[in-house]
C-alpha positions as CSV (number, residue, x, y, z in Angstrom):
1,X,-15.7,0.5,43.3
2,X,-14.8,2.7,40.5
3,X,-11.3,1.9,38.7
4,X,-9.3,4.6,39.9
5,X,-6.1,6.0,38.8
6,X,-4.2,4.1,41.7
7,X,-6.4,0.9,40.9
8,X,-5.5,0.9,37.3
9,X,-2.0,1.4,38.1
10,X,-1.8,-1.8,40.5
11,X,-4.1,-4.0,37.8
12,X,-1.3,-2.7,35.2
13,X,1.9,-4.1,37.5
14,X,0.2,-7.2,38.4
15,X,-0.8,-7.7,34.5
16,X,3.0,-6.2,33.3
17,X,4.1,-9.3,35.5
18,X,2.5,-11.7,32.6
19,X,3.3,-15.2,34.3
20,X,3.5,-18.1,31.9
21,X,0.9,-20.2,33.0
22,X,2.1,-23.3,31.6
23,X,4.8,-23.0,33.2
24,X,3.6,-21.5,36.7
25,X,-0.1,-23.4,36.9
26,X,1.3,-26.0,39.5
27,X,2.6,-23.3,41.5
28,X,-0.1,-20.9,41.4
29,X,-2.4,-23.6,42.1
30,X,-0.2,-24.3,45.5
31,X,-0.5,-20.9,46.2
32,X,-4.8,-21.2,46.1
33,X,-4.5,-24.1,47.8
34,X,-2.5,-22.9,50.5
35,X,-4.8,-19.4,51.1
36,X,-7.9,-22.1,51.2
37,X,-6.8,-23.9,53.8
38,X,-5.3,-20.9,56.0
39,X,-8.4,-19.2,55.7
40,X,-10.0,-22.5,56.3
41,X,-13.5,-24.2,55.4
42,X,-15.8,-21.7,57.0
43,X,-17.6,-23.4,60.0
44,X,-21.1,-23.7,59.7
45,X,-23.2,-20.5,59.9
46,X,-26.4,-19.2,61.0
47,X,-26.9,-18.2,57.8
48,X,-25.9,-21.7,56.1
49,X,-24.5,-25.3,57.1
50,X,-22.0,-26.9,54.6
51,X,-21.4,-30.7,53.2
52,X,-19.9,-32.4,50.9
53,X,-20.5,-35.1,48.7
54,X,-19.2,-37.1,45.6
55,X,-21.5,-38.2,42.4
56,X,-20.5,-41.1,40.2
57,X,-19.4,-40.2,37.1
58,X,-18.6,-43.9,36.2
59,X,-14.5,-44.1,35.8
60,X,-14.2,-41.5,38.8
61,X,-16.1,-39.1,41.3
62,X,-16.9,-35.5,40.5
63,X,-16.6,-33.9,44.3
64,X,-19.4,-31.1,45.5
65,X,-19.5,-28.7,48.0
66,X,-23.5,-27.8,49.3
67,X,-24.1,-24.2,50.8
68,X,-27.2,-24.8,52.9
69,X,-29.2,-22.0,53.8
70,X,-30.6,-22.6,57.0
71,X,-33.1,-19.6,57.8
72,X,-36.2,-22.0,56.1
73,X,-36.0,-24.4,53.3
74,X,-34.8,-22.8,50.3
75,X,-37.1,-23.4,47.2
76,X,-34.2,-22.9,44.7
77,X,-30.7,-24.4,43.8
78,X,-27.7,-22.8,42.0
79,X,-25.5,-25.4,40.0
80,X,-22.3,-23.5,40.4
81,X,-19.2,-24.2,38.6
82,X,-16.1,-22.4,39.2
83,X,-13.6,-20.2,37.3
84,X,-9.8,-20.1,36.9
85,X,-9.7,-21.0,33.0
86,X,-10.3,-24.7,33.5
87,X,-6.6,-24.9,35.1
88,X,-6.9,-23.5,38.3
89,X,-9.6,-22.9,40.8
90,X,-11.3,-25.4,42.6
91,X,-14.1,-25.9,45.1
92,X,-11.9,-24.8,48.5
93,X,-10.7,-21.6,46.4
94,X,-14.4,-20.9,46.0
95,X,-15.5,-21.5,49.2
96,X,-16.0,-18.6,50.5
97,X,-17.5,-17.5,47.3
98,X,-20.4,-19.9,47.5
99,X,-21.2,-19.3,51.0
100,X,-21.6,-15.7,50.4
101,X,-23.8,-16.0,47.3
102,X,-25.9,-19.1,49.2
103,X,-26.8,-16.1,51.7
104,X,-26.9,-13.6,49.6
105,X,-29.6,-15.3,47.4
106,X,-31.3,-17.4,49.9
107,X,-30.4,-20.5,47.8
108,X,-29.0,-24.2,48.2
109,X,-25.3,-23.5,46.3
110,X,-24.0,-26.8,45.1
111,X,-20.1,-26.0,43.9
112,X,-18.3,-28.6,41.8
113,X,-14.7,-29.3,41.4
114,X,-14.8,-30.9,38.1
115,X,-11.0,-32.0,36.8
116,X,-8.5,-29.7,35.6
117,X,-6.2,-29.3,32.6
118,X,-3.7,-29.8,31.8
119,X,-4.0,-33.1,33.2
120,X,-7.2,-33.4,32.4
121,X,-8.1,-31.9,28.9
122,X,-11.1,-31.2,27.4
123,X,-13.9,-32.9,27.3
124,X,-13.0,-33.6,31.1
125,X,-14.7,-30.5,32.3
126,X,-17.5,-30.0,30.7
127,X,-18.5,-34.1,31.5
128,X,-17.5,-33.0,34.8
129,X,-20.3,-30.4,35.2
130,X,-22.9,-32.8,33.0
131,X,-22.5,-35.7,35.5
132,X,-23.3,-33.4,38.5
133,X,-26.4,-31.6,36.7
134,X,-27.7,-35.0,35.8
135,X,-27.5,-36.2,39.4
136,X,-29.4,-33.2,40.2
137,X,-31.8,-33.4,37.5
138,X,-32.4,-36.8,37.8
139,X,-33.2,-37.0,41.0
140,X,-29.8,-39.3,41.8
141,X,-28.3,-39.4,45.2
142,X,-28.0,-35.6,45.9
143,X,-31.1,-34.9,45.7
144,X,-32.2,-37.9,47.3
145,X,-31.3,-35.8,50.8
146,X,-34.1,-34.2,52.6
147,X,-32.9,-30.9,53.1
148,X,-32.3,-31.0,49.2
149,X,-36.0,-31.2,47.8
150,X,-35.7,-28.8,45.4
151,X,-37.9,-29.2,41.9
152,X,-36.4,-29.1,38.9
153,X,-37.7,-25.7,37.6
154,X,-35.8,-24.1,41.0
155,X,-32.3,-25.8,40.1
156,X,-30.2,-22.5,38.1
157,X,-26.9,-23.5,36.6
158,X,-24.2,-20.8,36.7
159,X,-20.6,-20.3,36.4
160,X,-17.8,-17.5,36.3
161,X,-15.3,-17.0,33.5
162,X,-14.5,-20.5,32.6
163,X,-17.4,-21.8,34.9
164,X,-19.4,-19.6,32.6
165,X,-18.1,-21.2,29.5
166,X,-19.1,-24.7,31.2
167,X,-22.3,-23.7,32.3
168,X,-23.2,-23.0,28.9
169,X,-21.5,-26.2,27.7
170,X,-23.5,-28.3,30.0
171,X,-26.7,-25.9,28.0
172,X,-25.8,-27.2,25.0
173,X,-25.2,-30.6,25.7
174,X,-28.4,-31.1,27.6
175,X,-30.3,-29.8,24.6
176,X,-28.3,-32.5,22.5
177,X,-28.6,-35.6,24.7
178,X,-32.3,-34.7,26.0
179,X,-31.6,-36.5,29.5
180,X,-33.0,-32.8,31.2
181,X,-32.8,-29.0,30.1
182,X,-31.8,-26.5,32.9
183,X,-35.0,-23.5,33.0
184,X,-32.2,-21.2,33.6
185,X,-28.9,-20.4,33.2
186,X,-26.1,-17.4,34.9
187,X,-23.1,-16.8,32.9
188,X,-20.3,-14.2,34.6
189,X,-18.2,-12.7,32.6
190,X,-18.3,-16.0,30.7
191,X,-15.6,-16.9,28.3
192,X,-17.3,-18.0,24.7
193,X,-15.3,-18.1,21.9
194,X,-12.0,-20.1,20.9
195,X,-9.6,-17.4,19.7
196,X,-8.4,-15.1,22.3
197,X,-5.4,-13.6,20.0
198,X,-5.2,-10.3,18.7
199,X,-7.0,-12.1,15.2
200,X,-10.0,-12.1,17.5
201,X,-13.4,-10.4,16.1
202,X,-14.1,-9.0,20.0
203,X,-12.0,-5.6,20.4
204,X,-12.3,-6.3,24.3
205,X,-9.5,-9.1,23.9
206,X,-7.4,-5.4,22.8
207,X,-8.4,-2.6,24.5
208,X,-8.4,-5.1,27.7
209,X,-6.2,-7.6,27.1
210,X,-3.4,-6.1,28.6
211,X,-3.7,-3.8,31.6
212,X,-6.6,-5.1,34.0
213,X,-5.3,-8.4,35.5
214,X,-6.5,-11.2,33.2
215,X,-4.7,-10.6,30.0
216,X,-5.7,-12.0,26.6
217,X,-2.4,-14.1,26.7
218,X,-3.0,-15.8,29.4
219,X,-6.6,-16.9,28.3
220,X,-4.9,-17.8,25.3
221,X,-2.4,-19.8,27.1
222,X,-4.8,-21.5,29.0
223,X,-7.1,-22.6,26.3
224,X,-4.1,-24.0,25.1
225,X,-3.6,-25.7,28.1
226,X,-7.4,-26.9,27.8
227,X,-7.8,-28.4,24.2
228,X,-6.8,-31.8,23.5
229,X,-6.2,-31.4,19.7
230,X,-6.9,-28.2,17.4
231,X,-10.1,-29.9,16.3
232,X,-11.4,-28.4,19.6
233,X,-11.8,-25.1,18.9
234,X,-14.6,-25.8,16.2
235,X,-16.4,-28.1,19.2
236,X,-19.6,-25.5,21.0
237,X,-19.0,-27.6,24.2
238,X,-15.4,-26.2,23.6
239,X,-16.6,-22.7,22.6
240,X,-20.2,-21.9,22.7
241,X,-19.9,-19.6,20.0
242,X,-19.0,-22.3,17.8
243,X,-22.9,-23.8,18.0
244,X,-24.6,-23.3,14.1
245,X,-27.9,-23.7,16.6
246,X,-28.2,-21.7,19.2
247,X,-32.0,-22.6,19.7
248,X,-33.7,-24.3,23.0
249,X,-31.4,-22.7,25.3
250,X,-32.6,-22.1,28.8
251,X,-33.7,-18.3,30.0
252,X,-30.3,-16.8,30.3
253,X,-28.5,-14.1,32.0
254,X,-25.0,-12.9,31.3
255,X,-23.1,-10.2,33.5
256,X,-20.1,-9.0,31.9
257,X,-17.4,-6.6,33.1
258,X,-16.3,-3.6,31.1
259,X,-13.1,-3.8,31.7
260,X,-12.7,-7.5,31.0
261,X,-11.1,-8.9,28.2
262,X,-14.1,-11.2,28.0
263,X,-16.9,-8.3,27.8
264,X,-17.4,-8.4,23.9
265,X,-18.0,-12.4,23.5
266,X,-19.7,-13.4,26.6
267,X,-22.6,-10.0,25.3
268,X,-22.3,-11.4,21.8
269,X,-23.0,-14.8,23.5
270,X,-26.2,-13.5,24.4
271,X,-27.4,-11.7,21.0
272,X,-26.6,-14.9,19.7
273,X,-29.1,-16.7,21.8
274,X,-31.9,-14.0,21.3
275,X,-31.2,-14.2,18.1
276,X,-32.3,-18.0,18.1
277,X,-35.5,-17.3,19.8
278,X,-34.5,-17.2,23.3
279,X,-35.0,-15.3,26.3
280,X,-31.7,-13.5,27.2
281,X,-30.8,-10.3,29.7
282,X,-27.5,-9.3,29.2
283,X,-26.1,-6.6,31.7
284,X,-22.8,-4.9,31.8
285,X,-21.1,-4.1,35.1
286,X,-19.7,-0.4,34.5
287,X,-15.9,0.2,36.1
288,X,-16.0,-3.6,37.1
289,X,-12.7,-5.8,35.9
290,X,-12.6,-9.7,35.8
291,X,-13.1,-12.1,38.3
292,X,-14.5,-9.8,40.6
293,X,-17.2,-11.5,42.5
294,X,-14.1,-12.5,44.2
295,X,-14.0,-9.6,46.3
296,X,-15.6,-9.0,49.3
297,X,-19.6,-8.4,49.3
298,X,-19.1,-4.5,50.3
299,X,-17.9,-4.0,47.1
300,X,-20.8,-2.1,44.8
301,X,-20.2,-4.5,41.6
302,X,-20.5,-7.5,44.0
303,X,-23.8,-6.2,45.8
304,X,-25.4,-5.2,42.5
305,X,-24.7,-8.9,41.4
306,X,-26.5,-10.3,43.9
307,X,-29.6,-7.9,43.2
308,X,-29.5,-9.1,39.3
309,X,-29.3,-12.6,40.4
310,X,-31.9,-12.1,43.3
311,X,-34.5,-10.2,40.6
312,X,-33.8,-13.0,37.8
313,X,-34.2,-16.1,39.8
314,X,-37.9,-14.4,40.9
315,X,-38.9,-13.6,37.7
């Protein structure tokens, strides 16, 4: 799916429209909310079977959504957490998402809804995502399910656009508080540093920010909408780029999108972490634009996805 004239001209209207998100997040997230349940939580499958559950994150539950392949038991578990710049988004919005990849890649898909800002500012999310992997890592209740006997090299954690940024918090903090350390991780089109302006060092937050449906402002709006105080942006669980030590990092992918405003810091994310000794693979999805492993699976960007992931998690 090539960006076409007509293409760019529809991402241009739809970016011209520049909602204020702090003003329009409780709305928008009505209007996700709403699609979920008219399109419904999709049945189980022959492909899959789907459950929830809750882990204990001490003051609160962190819900999950499990994708559950059903064709023979999967030997491999994706840790995913979800995009919509830690505002919106949450695991019925991605529903259909996670099925498509639990087929797609023949793996157990575990989807978390960690909490959302602004209610919930940083560090909610990231602790969020850290109390699930932990359960999984630790062998806690989740795992504790038969169908779930997955080891701990199989479990992958991954995450789109501000799922990405998590996913590579939760990295990070791993490394720090030596309770487990993910083998690998998947970062899509993953958000990685704190200053989205135009004082940015990525030209991407320029020559994309404006014209291909997530705009620079509105990342910047919503990483204001994230941070509890300004200390934050100096915090790598905040902004991975923000790490002096980017060393003992799991085996890494990271798909960007050329036309994302996010391209230039989620590759520079990655030199950063070769550049510390570890393994990286950093691909860039030509004509692709943000967020869209959204789409349906006929699309070429979302197909060619699934091979990368399919080809990294067997390597």
């Amino acid at each position: 799916m090539a960006i076409n004239k007509a293409m760019r001209t529809a991402l241009k209207a739809i970016a011209y429209l520049n909602v204020d998100i702090k003003k329009s997040y409780k709305v928008e997230r009505q209007v996700e909310n709403l699609s979920a349940r008219l399109l419904g939580k999709p049945a189980d499958s022959g492909d899959y079977t789907i459950w929830d559950h809750k882990v204990n994150a001490g003051s609160h539950e962190v819900p999950v959504r499990v994708f559950l392949p059903k064709k023979e038991p999967s030997r491999r578990l994706l840790l995913f957490f979800h995009g919509g710049g830690w505002v919106l988004g949450s695991i019925d919005s991605y529903t259909k998402m996670c099925a498509r990849l639990a087929s797609a890649v023949s793996a157990v898909v575990v989807s978390v809804d960690y909490r959302l800002a602004p209610e919930y500012r940083f560090p909610a999310a990231p602790e969020d995502c850290y109390a699930a992997a932990r359960e999984l890592f630790l062998g806690k209740d989740l795992l504790n399910a038969d169908p779930l006997k997955v080891d701990n090299d199989d479990i992958t954690i991954i995450g789109d656009s501000a799922g990405g940024n998590l996913a590579a918090a939760v990295s990070l903090m791993a490394r720090d508080r030596g309770e487990f350390m993910p083998r690998r991780q998947i970062l899509l089109y993953p958000a990685t540093a704190s200053d989205h302006s135009e004082n940015s060092p990525f030209p991407s937050i320029r020559t994309n920010g404006t014209d291909y449906l997530l705009t620079s402002k509105r990342v910047e709006d919503m990483t204001g909408l994230y941070k509890s105080s300004q200390d934050d942006v100096r915090n790598p669980y905040f902004a991975p780029l923000e790490a002096a030590d980017l060393r003992g990092q799991p085996k890494t992918m990271i798909i960007t999108a050329e036309y994302c405003p996010l391209r230039d810091e989620g590759e520079f994310y990655g030199k950063r972490l070769e550049e510390a000794g570890n393994q990286v693979r950093v691909e860039r999805m030509k004509d692709a634009f943000h967020a869209y492993m959204m789409l349906p699976p006929r699309f070429v960007h979302v197909q060619k996805t699934y091979r990368l992931i399919n080809s990294f998690l067997d390597e």
